[in-house]
N, C-alpha and C positions, 0 to 999 in steps of 0.2 A: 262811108262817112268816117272820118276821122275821129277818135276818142280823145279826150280829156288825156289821158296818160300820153299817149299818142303826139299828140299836139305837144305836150310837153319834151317829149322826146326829142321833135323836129326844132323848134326854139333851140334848145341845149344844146345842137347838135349842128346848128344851123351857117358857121363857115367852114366845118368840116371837120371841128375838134368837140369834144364837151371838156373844158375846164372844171378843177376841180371843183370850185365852189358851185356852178352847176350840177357837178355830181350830187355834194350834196342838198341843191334843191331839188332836185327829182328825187332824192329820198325823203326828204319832208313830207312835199306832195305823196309821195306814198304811201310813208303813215299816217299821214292825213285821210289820205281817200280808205283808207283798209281796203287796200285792193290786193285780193287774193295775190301767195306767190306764183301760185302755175299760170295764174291769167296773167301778171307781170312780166315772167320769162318767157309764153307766148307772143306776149307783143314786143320784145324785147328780141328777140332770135327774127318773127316776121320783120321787124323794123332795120334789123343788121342787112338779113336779104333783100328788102326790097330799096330801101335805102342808102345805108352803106356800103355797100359788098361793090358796087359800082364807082362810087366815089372816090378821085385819085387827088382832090386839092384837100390840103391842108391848112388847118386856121390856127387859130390862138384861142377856142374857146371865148370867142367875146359876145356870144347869145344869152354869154348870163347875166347880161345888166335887164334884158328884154323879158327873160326867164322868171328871173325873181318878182319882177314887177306883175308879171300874168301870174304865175303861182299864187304869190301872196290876193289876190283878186278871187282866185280859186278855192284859196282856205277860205278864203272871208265868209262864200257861198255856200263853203260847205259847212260853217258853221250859221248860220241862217236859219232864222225858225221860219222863212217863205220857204224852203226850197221842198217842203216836202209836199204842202200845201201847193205849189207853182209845180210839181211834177203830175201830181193828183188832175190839177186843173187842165194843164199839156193836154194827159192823156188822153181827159172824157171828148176833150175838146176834138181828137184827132179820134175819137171813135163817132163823133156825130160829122166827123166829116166823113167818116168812110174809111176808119182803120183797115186796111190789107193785111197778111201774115205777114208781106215784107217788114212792113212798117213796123208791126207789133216785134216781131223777133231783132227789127233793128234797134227800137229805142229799150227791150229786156236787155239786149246784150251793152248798151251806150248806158244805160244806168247801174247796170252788175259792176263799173269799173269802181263803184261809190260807193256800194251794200244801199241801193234804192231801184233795185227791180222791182222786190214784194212792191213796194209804194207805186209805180209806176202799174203794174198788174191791178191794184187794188183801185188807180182810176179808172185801168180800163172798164173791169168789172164792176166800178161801181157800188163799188164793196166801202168805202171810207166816203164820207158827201162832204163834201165844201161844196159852198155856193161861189169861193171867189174868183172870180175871172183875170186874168190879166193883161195887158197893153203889152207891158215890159216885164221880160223871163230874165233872170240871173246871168249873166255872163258863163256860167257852165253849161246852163241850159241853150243856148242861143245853138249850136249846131242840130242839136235834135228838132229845135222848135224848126229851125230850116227844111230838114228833111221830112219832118211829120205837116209842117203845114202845105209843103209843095203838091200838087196833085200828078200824079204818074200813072 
């Protein structure tokens, strides 16, 4: 599954350039997310390999009109008083379907890119209650809710 930084990455990067000023939106997004440096330079070196290292066309950086506009969607989220409530909820939700360890070590490692694992652990277990349920997850949330409600 794809991560938030990740995705971000791909956007930016997306006719085979990143422009400057997408540079600097993947660094906003970054201090936005406080997402660790050694987790940024591992996705950051895996994303060169598996990504770029292949890539022989070149662009003009013009992923960043697309970039900003999903970034800035992504701060909005991450400042959101649902998103911890709407992680809590994800979770229990995906433990009464029938949490797997895939599932639980995928969506710890998809919320560690945000500093909201504990959050996402504390639904599984149960440990913080909300009652609220939701229809519609956050636009950050929307790849995990894919992978955690799919059944495999």
């Amino acid at each position: 599954m794809k991560t938030i930084f990740w995705m971000a990455l791909e956007i930016a990067w997306s006719d085979g350039s990143m422009s400057k000023k997408g540079a600097v939106i993947i660094e906003k997004l970054y201090d936005k997310m406080g997402l660790d440096i050694s987790l940024r330079e591992e996705i950051e070196e895996r994303f060169a390999k598996e990504i770029l290292e292949e890539r022989t066309e070149r662009g003009e950086g013009t992923g960043d009109l697309e970039l900003e506009s999903w970034a800035n969607t992504i701060i909005e989220n991450l400042n959101s008083n649902q998103l911890e409530n709407q992680i809590i909820s994800l979770s229990k939700k995906a433990v009464i379907q029938g949490l797997s360890k895939e599932k639980w070590l995928l969506g710890m490692n998809f919320t560690r890119e945000f500093n909201q694992s504990n959050t996402f652990a504390e639904g599984v277990w149960m440990e913080n209650n909300t009652e609220e349920e939701y229809e519609n997850y956050l636009s950050i949330l929307e790849p995990l809710v894919n992978e955690l409600t799919t059944r495999n």
